[in-house]
C-alpha positions as CSV (number, residue, x, y, z in Angstrom):
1,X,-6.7,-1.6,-11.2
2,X,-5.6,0.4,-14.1
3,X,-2.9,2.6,-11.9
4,X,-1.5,-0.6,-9.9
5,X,-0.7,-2.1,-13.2
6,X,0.6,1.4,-14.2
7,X,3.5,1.3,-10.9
8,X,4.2,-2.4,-10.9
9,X,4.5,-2.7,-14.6
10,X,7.5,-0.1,-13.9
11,X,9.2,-2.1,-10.9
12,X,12.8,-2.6,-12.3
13,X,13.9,-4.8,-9.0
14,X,14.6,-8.4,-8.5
15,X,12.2,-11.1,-10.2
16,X,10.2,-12.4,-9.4
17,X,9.4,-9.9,-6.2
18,X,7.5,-10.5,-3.1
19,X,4.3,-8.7,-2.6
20,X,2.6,-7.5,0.5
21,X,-0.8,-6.4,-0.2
22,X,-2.1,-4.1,2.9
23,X,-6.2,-4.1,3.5
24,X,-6.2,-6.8,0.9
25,X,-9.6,-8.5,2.5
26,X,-11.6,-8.3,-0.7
27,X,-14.6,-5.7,-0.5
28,X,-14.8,-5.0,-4.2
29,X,-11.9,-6.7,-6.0
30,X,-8.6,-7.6,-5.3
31,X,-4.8,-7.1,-6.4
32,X,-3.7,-11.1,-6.1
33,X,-4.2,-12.1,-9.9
34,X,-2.4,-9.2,-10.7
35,X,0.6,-10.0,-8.9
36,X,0.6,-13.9,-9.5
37,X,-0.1,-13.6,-13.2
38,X,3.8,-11.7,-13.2
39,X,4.8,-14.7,-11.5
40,X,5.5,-12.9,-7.9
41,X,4.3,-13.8,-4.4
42,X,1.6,-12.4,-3.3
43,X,0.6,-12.4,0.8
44,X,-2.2,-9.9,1.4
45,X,-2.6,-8.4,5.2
46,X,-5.7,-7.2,6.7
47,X,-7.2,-6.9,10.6
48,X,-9.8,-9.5,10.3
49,X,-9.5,-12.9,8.3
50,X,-11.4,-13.8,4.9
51,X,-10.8,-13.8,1.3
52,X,-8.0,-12.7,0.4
53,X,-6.1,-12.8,3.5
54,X,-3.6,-14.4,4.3
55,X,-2.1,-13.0,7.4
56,X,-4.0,-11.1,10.1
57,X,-2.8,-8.0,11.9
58,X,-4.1,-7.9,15.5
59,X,-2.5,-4.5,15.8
60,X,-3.0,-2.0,12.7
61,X,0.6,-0.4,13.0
62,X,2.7,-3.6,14.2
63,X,2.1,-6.1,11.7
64,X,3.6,-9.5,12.4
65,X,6.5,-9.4,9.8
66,X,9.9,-9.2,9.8
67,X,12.0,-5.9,8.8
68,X,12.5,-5.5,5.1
69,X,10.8,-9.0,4.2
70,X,9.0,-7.9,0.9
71,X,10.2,-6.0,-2.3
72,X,7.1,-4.6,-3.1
73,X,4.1,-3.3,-0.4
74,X,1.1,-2.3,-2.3
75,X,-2.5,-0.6,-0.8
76,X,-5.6,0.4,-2.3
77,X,-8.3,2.2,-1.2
78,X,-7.3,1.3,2.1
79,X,-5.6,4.9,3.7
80,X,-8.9,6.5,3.8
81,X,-9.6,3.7,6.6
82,X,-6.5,3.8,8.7
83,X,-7.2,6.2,12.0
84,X,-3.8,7.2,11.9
85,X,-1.8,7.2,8.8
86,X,1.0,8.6,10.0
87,X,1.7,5.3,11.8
88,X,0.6,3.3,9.0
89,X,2.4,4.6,6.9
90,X,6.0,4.4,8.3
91,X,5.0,0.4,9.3
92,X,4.8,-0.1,5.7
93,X,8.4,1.5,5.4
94,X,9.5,-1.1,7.6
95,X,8.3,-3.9,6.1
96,X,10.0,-2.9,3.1
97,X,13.5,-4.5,1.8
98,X,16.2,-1.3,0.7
99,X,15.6,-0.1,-2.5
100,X,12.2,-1.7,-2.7
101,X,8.4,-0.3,-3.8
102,X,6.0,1.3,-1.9
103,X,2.8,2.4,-3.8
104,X,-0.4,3.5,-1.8
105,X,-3.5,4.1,-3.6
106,X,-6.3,6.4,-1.8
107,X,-8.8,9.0,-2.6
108,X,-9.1,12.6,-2.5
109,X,-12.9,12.6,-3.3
110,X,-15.0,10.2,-2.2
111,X,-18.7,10.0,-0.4
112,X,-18.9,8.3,3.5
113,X,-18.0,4.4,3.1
114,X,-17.3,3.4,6.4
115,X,-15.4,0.0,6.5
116,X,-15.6,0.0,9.8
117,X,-14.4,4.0,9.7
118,X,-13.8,6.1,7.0
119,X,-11.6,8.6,8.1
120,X,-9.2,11.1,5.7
121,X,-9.6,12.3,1.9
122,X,-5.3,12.0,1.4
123,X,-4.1,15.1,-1.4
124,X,-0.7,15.5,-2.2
125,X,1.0,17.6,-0.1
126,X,-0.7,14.8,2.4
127,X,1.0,12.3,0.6
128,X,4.3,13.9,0.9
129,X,4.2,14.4,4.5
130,X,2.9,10.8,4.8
131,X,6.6,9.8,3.1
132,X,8.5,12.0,5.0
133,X,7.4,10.8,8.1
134,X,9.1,7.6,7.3
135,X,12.6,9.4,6.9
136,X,13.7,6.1,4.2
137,X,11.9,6.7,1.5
138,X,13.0,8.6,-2.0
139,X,12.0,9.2,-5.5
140,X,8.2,10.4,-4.7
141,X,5.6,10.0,-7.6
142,X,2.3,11.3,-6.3
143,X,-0.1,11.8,-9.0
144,X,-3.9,12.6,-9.1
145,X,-4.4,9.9,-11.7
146,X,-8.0,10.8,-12.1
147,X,-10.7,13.6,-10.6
148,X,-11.0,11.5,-7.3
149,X,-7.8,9.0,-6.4
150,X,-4.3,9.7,-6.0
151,X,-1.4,7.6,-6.3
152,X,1.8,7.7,-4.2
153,X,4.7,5.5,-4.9
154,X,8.2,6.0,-3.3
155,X,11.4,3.8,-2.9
156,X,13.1,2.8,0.2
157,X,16.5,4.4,0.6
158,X,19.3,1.7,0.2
């Protein structure tokens, strides 16, 4: 929680922002209060109802939202999960308005916690290539924020 509030303490974009949370069904916490105590919206995405979801995904890279509908698309702990990232990732692009904030939150170290799958450890270099598959993103900050996570966050070009 400490390294979300970190990146979207420094979001310097309209106010108040829209939020998509992706893998937001809530396993072991949540990002919503975070984002509704700043006075933003908050809709949080996941491929099976329950709490904390608010819209289901019956395909894991189309979601069912418009182009560039949300300032702000946030994940956590959720990459490690996603068969292939390199179509995730560029579906959260999309989603994205110009000049808004992507920040994905993953781990590099981690034991076996399949949810249903658990599939990559993502470093930095990883990360990187994750953004460049997009081919609209900018300003990278990926940072190993502590022995076992890593944080990327990245702008859409304008």
């Amino acid at each position: 929680m400490v390294e979300m509030t970190r990146i979207l303490d420094g979001w310097q974009g309209d106010q108040p922002a829209s939020v998509l949370d992706v893998g937001a069904f809530d396993v072991n916490g949540c990002y919503r209060n975070m984002v509704e105590r700043r006075g933003w919206t908050y809709v949080g995405l996941d491929l099976q109802g329950g709490l904390n979801v608010d819209v289901v995904s019956r395909e894991p890279y189309m979601w069912p939202i418009h182009d560039g509908q949300y300032d702000i698309v946030i994940s956590g702990s959720t990459l490690e999960h996603v068969e292939m990232p390199w179509k995730w990732m560029p579906e959260a692009a999309r989603v994205l308005r110009p000049g808004g904030l992507l920040a994905v939150i993953t781990h590099t170290q981690l034991a076996l916690h399949r949810f249903p799958v658990d599939c990559w450890r993502v470093m930095p270099d990883g990360m990187t290539v994750l953004f460049d598959l997009c081919g609209n993103l900018r300003d990278y900050d990926i940072r190993m924020y502590c022995t076992t996570d890593i944080s990327g966050v990245a702008y859409k070009c304008s």
